[in-house]
C-alpha atoms as an extended CHARMM CRD file, in Angstrom:
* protein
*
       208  EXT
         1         1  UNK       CA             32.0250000000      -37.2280000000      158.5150000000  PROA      1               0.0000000000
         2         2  UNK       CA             31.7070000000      -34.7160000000      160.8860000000  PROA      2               0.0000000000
         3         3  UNK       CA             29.6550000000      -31.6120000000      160.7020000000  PROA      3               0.0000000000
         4         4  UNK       CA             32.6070000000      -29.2420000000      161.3160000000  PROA      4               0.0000000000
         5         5  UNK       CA             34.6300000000      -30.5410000000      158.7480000000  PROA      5               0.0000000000
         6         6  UNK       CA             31.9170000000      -31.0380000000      156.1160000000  PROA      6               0.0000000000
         7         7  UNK       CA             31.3810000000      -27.1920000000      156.7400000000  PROA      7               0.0000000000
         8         8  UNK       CA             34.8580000000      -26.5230000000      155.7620000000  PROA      8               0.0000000000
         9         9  UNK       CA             34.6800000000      -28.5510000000      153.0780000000  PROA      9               0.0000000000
        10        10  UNK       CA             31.8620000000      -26.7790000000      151.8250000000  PROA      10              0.0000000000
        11        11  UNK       CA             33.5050000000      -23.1140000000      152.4340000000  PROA      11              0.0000000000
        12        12  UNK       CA             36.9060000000      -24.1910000000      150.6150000000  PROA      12              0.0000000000
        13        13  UNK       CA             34.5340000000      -25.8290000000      147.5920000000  PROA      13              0.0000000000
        14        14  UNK       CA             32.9560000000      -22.2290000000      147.3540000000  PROA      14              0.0000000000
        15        15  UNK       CA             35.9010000000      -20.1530000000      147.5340000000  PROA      15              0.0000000000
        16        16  UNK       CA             37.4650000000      -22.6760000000      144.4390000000  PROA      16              0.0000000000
        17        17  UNK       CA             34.1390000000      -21.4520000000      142.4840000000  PROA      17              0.0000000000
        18        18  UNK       CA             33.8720000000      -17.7910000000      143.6370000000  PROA      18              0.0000000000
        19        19  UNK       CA             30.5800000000      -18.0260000000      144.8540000000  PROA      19              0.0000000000
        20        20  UNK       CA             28.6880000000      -17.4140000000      147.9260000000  PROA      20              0.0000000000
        21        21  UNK       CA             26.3600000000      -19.8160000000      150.0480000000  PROA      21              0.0000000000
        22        22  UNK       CA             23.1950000000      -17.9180000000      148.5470000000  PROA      22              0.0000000000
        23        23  UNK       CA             24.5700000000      -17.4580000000      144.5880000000  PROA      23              0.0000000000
        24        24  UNK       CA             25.6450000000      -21.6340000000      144.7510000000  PROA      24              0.0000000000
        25        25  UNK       CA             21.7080000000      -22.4400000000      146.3640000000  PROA      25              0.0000000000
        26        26  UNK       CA             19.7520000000      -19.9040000000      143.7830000000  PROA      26              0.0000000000
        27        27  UNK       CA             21.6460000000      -22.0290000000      140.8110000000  PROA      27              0.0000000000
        28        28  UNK       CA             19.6400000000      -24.7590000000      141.6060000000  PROA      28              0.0000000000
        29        29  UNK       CA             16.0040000000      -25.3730000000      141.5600000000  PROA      29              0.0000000000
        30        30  UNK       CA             14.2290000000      -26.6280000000      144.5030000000  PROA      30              0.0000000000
        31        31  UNK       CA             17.4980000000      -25.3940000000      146.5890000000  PROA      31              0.0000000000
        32        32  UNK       CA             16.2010000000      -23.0450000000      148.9410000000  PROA      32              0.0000000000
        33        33  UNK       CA             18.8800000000      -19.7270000000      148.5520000000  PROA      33              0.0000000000
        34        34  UNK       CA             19.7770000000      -19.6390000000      152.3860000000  PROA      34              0.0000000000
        35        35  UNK       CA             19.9820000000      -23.3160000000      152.6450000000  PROA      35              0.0000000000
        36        36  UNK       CA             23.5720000000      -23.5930000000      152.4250000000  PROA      36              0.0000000000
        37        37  UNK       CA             24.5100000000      -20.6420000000      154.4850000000  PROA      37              0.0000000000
        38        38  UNK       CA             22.2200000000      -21.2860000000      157.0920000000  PROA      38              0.0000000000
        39        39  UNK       CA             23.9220000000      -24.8170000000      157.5800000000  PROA      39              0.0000000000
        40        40  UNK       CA             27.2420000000      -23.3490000000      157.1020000000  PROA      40              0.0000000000
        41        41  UNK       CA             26.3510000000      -20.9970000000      159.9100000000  PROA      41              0.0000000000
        42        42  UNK       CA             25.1010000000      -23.7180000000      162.3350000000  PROA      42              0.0000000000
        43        43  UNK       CA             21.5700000000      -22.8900000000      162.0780000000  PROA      43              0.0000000000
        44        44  UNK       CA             21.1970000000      -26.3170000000      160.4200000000  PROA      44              0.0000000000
        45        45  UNK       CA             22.7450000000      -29.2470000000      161.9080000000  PROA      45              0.0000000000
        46        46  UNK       CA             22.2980000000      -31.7340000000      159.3490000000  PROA      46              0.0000000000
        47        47  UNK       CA             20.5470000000      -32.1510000000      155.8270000000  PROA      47              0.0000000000
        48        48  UNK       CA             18.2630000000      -34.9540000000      154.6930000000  PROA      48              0.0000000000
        49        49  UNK       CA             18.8550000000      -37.5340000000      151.7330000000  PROA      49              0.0000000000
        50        50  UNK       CA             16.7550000000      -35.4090000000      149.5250000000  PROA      50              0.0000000000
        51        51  UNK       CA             18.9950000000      -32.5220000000      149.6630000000  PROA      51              0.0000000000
        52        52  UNK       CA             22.1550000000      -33.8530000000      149.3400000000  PROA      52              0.0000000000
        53        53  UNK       CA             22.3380000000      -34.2450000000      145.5100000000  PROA      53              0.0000000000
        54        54  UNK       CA             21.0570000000      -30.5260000000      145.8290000000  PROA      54              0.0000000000
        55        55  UNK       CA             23.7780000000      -29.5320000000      147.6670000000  PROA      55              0.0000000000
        56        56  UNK       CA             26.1050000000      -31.4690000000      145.8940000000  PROA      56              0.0000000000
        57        57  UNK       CA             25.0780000000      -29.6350000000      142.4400000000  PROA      57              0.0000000000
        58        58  UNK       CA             25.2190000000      -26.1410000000      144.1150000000  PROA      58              0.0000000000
        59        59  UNK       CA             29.0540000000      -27.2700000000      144.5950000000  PROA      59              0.0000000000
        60        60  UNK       CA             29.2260000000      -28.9770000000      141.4410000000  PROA      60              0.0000000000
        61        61  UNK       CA             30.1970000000      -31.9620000000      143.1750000000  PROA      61              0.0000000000
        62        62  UNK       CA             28.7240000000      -35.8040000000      143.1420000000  PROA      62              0.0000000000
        63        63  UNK       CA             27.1170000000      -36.5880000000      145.7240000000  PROA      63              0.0000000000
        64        64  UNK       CA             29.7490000000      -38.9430000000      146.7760000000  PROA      64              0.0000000000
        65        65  UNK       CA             31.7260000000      -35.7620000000      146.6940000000  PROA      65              0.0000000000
        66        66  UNK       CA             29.7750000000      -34.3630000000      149.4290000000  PROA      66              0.0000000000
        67        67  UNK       CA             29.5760000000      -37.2660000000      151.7100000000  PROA      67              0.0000000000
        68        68  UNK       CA             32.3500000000      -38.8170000000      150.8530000000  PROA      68              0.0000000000
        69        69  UNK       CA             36.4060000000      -38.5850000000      151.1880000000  PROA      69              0.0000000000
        70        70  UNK       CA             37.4780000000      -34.8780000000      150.0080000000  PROA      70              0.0000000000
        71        71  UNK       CA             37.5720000000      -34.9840000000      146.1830000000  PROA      71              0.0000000000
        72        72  UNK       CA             40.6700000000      -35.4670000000      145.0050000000  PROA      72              0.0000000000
        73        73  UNK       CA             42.2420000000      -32.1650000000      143.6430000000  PROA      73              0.0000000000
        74        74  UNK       CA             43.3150000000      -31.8110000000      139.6980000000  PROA      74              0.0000000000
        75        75  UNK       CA             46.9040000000      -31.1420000000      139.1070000000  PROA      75              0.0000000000
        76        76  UNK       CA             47.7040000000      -27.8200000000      139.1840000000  PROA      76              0.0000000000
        77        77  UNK       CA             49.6050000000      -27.7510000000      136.3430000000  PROA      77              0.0000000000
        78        78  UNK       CA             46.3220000000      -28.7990000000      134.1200000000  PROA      78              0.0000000000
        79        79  UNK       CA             43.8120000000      -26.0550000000      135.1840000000  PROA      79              0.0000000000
        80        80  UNK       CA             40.3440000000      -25.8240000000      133.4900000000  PROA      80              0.0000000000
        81        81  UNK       CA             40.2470000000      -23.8480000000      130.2380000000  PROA      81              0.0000000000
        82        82  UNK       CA             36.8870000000      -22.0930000000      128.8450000000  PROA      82              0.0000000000
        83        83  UNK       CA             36.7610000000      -21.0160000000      125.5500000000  PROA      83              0.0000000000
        84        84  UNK       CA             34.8880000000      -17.5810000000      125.7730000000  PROA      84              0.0000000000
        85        85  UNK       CA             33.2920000000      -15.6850000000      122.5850000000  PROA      85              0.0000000000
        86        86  UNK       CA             34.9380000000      -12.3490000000      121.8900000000  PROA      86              0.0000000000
        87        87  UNK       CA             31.8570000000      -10.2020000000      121.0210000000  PROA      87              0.0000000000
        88        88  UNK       CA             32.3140000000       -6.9740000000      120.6890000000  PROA      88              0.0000000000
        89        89  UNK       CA             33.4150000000       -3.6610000000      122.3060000000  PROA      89              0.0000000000
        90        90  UNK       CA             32.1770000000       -2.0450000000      125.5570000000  PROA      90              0.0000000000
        91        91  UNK       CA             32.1260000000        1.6440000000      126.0410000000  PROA      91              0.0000000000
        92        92  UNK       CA             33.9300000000        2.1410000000      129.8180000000  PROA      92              0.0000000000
        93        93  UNK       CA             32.6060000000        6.2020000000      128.8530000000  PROA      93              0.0000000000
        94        94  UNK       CA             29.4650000000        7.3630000000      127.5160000000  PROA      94              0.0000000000
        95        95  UNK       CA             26.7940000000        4.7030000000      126.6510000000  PROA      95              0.0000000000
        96        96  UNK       CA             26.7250000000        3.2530000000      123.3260000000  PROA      96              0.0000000000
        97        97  UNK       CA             24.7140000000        0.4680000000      121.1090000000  PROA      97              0.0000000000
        98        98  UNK       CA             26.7780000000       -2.5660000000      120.8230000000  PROA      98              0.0000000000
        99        99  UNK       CA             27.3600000000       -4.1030000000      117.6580000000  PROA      99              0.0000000000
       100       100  UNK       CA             26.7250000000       -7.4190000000      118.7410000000  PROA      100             0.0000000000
       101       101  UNK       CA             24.9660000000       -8.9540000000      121.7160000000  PROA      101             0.0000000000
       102       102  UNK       CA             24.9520000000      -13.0540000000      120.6860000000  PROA      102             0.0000000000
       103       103  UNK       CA             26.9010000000      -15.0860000000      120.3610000000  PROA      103             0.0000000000
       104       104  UNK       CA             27.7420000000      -16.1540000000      116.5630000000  PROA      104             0.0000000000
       105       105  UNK       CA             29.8770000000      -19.0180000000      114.2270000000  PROA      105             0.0000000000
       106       106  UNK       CA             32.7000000000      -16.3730000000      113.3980000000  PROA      106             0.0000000000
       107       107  UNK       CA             34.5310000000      -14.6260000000      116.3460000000  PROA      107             0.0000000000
       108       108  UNK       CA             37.0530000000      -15.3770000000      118.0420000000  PROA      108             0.0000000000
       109       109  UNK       CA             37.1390000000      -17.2630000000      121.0410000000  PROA      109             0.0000000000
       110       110  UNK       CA             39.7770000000      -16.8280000000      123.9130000000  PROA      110             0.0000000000
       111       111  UNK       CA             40.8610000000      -19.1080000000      126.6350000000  PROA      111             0.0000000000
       112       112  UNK       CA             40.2150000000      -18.7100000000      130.2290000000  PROA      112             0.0000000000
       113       113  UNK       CA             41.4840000000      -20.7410000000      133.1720000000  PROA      113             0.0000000000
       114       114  UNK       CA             39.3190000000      -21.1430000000      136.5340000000  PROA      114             0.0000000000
       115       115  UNK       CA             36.6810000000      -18.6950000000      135.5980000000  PROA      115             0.0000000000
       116       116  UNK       CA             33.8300000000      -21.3880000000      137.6120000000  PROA      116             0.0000000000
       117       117  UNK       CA             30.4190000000      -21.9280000000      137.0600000000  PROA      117             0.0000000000
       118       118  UNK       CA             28.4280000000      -19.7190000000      134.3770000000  PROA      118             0.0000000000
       119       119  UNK       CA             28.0520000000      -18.6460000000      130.8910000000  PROA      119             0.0000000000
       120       120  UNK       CA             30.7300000000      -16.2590000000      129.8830000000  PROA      120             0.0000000000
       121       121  UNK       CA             31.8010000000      -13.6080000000      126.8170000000  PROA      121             0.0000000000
       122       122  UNK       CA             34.0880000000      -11.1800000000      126.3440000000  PROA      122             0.0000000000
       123       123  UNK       CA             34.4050000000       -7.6940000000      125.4850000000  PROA      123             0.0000000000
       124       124  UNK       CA             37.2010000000       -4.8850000000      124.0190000000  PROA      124             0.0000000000
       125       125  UNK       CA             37.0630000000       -2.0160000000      126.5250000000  PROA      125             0.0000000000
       126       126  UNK       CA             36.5280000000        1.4710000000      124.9710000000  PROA      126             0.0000000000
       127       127  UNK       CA             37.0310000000        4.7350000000      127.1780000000  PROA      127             0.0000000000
       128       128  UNK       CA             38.5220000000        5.6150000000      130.5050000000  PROA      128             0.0000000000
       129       129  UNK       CA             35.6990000000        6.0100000000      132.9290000000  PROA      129             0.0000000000
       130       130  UNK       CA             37.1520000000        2.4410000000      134.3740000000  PROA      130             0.0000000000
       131       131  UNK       CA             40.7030000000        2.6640000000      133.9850000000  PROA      131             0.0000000000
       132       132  UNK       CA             41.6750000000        1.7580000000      137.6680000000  PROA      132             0.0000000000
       133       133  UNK       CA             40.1820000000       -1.7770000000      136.8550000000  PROA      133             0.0000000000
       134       134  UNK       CA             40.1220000000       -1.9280000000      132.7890000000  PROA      134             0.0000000000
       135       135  UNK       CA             42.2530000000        0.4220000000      131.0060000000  PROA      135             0.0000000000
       136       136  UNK       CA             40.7710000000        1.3160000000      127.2010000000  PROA      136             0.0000000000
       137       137  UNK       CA             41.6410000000       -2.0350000000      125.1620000000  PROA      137             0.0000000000
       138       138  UNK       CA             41.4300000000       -4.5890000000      128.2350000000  PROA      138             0.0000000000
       139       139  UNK       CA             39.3630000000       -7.0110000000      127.6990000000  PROA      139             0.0000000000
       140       140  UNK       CA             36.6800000000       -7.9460000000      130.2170000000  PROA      140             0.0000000000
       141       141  UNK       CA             35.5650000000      -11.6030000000      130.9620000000  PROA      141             0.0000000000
       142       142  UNK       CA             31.8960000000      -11.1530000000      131.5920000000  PROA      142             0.0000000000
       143       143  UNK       CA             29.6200000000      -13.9840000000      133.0030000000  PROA      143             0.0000000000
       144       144  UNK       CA             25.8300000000      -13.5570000000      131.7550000000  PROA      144             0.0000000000
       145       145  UNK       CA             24.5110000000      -15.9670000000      134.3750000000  PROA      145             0.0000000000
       146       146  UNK       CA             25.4550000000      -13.7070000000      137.1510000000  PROA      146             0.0000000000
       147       147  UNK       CA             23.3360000000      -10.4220000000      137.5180000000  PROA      147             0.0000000000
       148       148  UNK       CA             22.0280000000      -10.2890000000      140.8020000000  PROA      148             0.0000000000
       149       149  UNK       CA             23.9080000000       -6.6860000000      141.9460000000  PROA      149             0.0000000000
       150       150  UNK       CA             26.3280000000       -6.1740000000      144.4060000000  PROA      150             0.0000000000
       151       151  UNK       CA             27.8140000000       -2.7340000000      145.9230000000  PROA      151             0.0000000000
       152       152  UNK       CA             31.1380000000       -2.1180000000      144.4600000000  PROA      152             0.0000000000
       153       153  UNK       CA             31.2340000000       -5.0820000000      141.7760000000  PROA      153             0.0000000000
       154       154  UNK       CA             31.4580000000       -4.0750000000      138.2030000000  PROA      154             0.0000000000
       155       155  UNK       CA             28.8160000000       -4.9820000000      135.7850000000  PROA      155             0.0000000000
       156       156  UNK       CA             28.2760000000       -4.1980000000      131.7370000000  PROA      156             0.0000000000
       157       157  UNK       CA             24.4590000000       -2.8240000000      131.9090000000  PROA      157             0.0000000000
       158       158  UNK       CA             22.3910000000       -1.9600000000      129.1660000000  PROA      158             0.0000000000
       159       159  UNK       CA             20.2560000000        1.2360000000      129.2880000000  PROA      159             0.0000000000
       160       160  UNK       CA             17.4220000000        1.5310000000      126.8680000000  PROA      160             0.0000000000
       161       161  UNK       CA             19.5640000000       -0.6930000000      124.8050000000  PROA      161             0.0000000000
       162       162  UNK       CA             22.5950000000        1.0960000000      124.7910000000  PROA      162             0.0000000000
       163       163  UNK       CA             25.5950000000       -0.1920000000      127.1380000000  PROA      163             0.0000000000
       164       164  UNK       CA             28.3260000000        1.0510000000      129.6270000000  PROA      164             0.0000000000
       165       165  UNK       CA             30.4760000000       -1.1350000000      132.1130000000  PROA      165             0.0000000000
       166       166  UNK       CA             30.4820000000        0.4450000000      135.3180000000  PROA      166             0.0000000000
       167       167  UNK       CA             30.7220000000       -0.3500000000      139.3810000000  PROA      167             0.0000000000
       168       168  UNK       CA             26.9480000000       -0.9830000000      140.4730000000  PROA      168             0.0000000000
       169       169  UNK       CA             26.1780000000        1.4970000000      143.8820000000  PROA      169             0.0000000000
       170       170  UNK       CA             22.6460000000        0.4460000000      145.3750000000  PROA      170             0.0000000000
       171       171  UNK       CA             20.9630000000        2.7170000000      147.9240000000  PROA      171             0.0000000000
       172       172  UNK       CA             18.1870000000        5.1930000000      148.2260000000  PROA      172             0.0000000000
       173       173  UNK       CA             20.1300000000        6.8390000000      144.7430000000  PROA      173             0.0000000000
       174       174  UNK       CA             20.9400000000        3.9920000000      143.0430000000  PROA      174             0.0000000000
       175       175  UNK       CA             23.5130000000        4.5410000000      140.0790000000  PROA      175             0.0000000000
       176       176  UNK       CA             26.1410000000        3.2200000000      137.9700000000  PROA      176             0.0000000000
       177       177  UNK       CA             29.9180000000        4.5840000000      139.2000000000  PROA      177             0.0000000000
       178       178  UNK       CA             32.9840000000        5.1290000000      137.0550000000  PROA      178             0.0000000000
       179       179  UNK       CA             36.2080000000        3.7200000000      138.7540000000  PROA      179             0.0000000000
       180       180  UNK       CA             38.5730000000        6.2520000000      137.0150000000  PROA      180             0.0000000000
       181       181  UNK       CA             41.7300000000        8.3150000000      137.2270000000  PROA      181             0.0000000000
       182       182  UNK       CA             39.8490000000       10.8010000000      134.8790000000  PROA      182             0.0000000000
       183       183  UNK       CA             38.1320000000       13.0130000000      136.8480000000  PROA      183             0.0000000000
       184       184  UNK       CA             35.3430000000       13.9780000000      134.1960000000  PROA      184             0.0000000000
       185       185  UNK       CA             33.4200000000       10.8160000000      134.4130000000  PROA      185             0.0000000000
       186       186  UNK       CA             30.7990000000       10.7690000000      135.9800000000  PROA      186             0.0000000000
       187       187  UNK       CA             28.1020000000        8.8350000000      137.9120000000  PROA      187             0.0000000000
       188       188  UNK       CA             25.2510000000        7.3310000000      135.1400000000  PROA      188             0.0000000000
       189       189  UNK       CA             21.8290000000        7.8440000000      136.5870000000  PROA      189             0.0000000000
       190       190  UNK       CA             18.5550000000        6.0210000000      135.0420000000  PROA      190             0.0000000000
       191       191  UNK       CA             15.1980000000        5.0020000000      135.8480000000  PROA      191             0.0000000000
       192       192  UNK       CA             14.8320000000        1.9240000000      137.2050000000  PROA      192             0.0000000000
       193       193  UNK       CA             12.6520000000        0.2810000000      134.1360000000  PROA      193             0.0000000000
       194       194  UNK       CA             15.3230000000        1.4340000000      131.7250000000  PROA      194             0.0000000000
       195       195  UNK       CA             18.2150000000       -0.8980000000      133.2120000000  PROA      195             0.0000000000
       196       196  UNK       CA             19.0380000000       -4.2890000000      132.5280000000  PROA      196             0.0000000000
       197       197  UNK       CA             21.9420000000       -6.1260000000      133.6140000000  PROA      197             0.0000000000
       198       198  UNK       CA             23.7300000000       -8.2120000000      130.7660000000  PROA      198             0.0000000000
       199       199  UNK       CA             26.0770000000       -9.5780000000      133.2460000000  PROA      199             0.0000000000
       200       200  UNK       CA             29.0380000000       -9.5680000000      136.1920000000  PROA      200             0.0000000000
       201       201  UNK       CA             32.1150000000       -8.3410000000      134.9060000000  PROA      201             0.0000000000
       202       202  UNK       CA             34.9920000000      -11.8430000000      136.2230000000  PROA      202             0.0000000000
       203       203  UNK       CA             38.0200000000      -10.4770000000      134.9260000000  PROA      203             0.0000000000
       204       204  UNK       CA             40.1730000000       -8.2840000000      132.6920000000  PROA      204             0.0000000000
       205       205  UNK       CA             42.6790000000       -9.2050000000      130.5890000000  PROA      205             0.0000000000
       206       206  UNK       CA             45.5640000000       -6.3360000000      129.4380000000  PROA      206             0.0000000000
       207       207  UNK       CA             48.3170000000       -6.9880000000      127.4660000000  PROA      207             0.0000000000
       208       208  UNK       CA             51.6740000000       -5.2630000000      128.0320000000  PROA      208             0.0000000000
């Protein structure tokens, strides 16, 4: 197969899974992160033996995937359904202690076409402060696997055990940004030992 084509291959594989060259490589051990993107960017010509069925899982493919024909595609009319744990409810407003933060035997579970790779729950929206993304009673898909922070993606953070879904903004002031048509949110600032992130907020869901 030829390297230019394998390359495109690889960048349509990651753009089916929503991931980047560096999120696919860190999901696998022994991967090194810039492995992919540094072959995707010419910097590596080839790969050995002993990385393809590295490669391969980064793109959850076989490796007869990768150096084989193109997979064959699934129908479109039979997309991949996950059934995602409705958990509890998010305050998009001033922080607050969740009720729940595992998953248990009795809630509800929802079903979610081509959300990719990761572990994901869901959670009822309360407040305003992101109403341009997830108006109060959306619900948010969030994937717990994902929590390495990005400017201007939206996370559900927990700060000294209390939560708040808000846009991440890194920098020499790092702090958590409403997205809101309310002008009297504001900007959540913390110390840096006080945050966790719970997870990368995939989607919202609003019904009409």
């Amino acid at each position: 197969m030829e390297k230019n084509e394998l390359r495109q291959r690889i960048k349509t594989r990651l753009a089916e899974l929503d991931l980047s060259p560096i999120e696919a490589a860190k999901a696998v051990p022994g991967l090194e992160r810039n492995f992919i993107r540094d072959f995707l960017e010419g910097k590596k010509q080839s790969f050995s033996a002993g990385k393809q069925p590295l490669v391969a899982a980064a793109l959850q493919w076989t490796v007869a995937d990768l150096v084989g024909p193109p997979p064959r595609r699934t129908s479109p009319g039979a997309p991949k359904l996950a059934m995602v744990p409705l958990l509890d409810r998010v305050t998009a407003g001033r922080l607050r202690s969740p009720a729940s933060q595992i998953p248990i035997d009795d809630v509800p579970l929802l079903a979610f076409a081509d959300l990719g790779r990761g572990e994901f729950f869901a959670l009822t929206v309360d407040g305003d402060s992101m109403d341009r993304y997830s108006p109060e009673g959306s619900i948010i898909v969030i994937n717990r696997a994902e929590r390495s922070l990005v400017n201007g993606r939206c996370y559900v953070f927990s700060i000294k055990g209390e939560t708040t879904y808000k846009m991440w903004q890194g920098g020499t002031n790092p702090h958590l940004s409403p997205f809101s048509t309310n002008p009297l949110n504001k900007p959540v600032f913390f110390k840096p030992r006080d945050l966790e992130v719970i997870g990368r907020v995939k989607r919202t869901i609003l019904d009409l």
